[in-house]
N, C-alpha and C positions, 0 to 999 in steps of 0.2 A: 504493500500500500504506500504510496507516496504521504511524505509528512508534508504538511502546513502550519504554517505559524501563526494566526490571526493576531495582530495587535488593534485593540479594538477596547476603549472605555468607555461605551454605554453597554449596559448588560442585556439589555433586550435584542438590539443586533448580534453582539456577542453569539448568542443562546441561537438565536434564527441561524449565523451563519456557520454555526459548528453543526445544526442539525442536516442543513443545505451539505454541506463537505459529505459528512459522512455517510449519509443518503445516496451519495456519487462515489461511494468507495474512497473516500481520503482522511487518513490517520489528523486528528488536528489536533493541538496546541494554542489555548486562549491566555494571552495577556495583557493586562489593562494598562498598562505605564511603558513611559520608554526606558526607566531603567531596570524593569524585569524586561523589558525585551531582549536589551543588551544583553544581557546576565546570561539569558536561556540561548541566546544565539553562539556565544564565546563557549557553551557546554554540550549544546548537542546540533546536529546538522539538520537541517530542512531541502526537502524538494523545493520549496517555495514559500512566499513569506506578503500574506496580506496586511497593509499597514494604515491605520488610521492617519492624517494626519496632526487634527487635536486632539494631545493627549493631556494631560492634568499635569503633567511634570516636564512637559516638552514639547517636544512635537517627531513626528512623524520621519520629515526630510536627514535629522538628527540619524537614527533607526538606520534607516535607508543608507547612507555614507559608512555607517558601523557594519551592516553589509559587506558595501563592496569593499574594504578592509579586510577583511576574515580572509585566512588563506584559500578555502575553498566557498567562496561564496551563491550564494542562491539567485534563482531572479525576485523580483519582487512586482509587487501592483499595488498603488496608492488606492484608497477606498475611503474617500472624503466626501464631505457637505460642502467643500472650498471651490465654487465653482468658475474662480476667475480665473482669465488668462495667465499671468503672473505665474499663479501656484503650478496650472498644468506645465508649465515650462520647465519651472523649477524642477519639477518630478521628473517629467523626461529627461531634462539634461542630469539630472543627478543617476540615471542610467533605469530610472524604472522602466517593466515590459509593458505598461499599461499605466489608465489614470483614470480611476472609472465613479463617476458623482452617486451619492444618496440622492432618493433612494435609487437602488437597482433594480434590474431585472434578474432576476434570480438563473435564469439559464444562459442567458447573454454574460453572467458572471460566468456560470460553469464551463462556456464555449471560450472565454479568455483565459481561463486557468489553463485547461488543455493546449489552447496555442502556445502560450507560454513555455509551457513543459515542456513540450514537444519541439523546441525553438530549443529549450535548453539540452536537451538528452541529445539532440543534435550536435550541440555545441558551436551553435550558427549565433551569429553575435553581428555578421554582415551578408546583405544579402545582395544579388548582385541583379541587377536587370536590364539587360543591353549596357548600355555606359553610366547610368547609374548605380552607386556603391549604397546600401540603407545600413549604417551601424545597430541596429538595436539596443545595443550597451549603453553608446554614447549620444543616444538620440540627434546621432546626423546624419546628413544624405550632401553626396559628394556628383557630380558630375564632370565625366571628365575629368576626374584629378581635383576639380574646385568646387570648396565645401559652398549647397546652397543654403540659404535662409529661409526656410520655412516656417509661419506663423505654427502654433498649437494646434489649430484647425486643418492648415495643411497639411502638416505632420502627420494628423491623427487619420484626415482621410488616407492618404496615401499607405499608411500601414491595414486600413482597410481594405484597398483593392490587393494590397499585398498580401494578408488574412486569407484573401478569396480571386486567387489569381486564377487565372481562364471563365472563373464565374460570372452568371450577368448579373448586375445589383442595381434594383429599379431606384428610382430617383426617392421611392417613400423606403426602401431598405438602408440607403444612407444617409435620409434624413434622421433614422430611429439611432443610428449606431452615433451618431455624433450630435445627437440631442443633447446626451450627458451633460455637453462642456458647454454648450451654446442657447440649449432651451428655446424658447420661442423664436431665436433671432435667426435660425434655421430655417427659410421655409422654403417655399421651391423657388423663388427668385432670386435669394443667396445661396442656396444649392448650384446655382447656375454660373452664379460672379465665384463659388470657392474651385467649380471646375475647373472654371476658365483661368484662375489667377495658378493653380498647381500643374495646369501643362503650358503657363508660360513659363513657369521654369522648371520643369524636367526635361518638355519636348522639344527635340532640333527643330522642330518646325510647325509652331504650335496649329495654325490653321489644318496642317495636314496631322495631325498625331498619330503617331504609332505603338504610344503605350496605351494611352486610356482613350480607348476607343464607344462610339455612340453607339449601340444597336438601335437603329431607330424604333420607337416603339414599347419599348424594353427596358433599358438604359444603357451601364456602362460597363466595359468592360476589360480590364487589364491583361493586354495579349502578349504581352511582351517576352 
């Protein structure tokens, strides 16, 4: 059974998402502070490690750095109420696999643990797509050698078509998956300006694209 770490100090989620884990076959470990986090992390090893990031004696990002520290470290996924841009940066760049807002959906939770793992047991940390480089450690994406600058929202979709490569995913499947971080300001008319703004900078030739492709009808889909 794979281990999980939940660091999580309200006890009602707590209790939902130990039941939710172990429901899916996953061994868990609940604590509520960040300095029993640390403590449990420096003594026993985790498949993976779900992290609040307000806690009563810290915070979460704290956690998350003591992580990637440990000689054999975990991947991890931030699991906050902190829905602003700022924080999901923070998390990604501090090497989280994910960054997913309260409340959740409880299987969309379970579908990012499994990617996660599965990313991890791989030992993929970079993925590669035509002349794009995706770190997932370091939450960067490099083309041609030069690292680009993607917003949170670009980020998060483009790890989406990457989640679900050769898939089609209609314009309401990724408005659901990047709701988390952006909520109502999502809707299909910015759906439309975040496609258009992430194959101006991935695609050699954004009118013609060759990775995120339109199924007319449909929507889109990463052929790459």
């Amino acid at each position: 059974m794979k281990k999980i770490l939940v660091i999580e100090d309200d006890h009602d989620i707590a209790i939902n998402l130990d039941r939710l884990l172990q429901k899916h076959h996953y061994q868990v470990k609940l604590v509520n502070t960040q300095k029993k986090a640390i403590a449990v992390l420096q003594e026993h090893s985790f498949d993976l490690a779900l992290i609040d990031i307000g806690l009563p004696d810290g915070n979460g990002y704290a956690v998350g750095t003591s992580i990637k520290n440990l000689e054999n470290p975990c991947p991890f996924i931030f699991l906050t109420a902190m829905d602003d841009e700022a924080s999901v940066v923070t998390g990604l760049e501090l090497g989280g696999e994910d960054y997913i807002i309260k409340p959740f959906r409880p299987m969309e939770l379970i579908s990012r643990i499994k990617t996660a793992l599965r990313r991890n047991e791989k030992g993929q940390t970079e993925i590669i797509i035509d002349n794009l480089a995706i770190d997932t450690q370091r939450g960067t994406v490099h083309k041609d050698g030069q690292e680009l600058f993607l917003s949170a929202l670009e980020y998060r979709l483009l790890l989406i078509f990457v989640n679900n490569h050769g898939q089609i995913l209609s314009r309401d499947q990724l408005q659901q998956q990047i709701w988390d971080i952006a909520g109502d300001f999502v809707n299909d008319n910015t759906m439309t300006v975040y496609i258009k703004r992430l194959r101006e900078k991935i695609e050699d030739d954004p009118q013609n694209p060759s990775k995120i492709k339109t199924i007319r009808g449909l929507g889109y889909k990463l052929e790459a």
